[in-house]
C-alpha positions in Angstrom: 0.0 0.0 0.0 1.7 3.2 -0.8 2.2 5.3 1.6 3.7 2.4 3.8 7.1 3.0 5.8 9.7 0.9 3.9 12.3 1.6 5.3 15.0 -1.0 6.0 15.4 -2.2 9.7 17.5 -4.2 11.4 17.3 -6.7 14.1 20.7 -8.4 15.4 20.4 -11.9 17.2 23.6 -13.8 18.8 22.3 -17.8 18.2 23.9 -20.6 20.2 27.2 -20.8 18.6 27.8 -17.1 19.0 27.6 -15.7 15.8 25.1 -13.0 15.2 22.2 -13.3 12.5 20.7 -10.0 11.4 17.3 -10.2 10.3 16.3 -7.3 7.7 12.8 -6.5 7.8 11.1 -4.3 5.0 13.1 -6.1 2.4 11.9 -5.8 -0.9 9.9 -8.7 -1.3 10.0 -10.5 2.2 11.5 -9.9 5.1 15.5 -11.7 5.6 17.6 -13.3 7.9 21.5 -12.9 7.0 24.6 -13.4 8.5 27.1 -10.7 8.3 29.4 -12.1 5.3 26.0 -12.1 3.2 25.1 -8.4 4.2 28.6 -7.6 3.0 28.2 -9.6 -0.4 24.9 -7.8 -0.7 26.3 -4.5 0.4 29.1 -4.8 -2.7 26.6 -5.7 -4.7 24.2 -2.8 -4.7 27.2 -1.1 -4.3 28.3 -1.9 -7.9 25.1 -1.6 -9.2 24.5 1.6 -8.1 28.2 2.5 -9.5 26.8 1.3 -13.1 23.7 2.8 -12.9 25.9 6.3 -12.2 27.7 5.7 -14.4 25.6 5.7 -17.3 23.7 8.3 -16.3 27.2 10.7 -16.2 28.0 9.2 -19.8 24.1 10.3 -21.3 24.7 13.5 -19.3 28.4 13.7 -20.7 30.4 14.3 -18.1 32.3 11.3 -18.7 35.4 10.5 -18.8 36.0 12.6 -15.1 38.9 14.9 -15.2 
């Protein structure tokens, strides 16, 4: 429903063997549970495609190559 807070929030859990589990809630689609390592995958992912997206909206603008 729009209108709806979406924002991303974030719940950390320490399970049995200590690690902690961080469960993303608003996540587009469902909520998640992740561990750390797969936030950081996720994180360099969006990462990069936000870092292409960029930079083919600077090349349409042209202001590509930087000086």
């Amino acid at each position: 429903m729009m209108g709806d807070d979406r924002t991303l929030k974030f719940k950390y859990m320490k399970v049995k063997d200590g690690k902690t589990l961080v469960i993303v809630e608003n996540f587009p689609g469902l909520d998640a549970e992740m561990w750390p390592e797969e936030l950081i995958k996720m994180a360099k992912e969006l990462e990069a495609a936000y870092s292409k997206v960029l930079t083919e909206q600077r090349k349409a603008m042209g202001l590509w190559p930087l000086d």
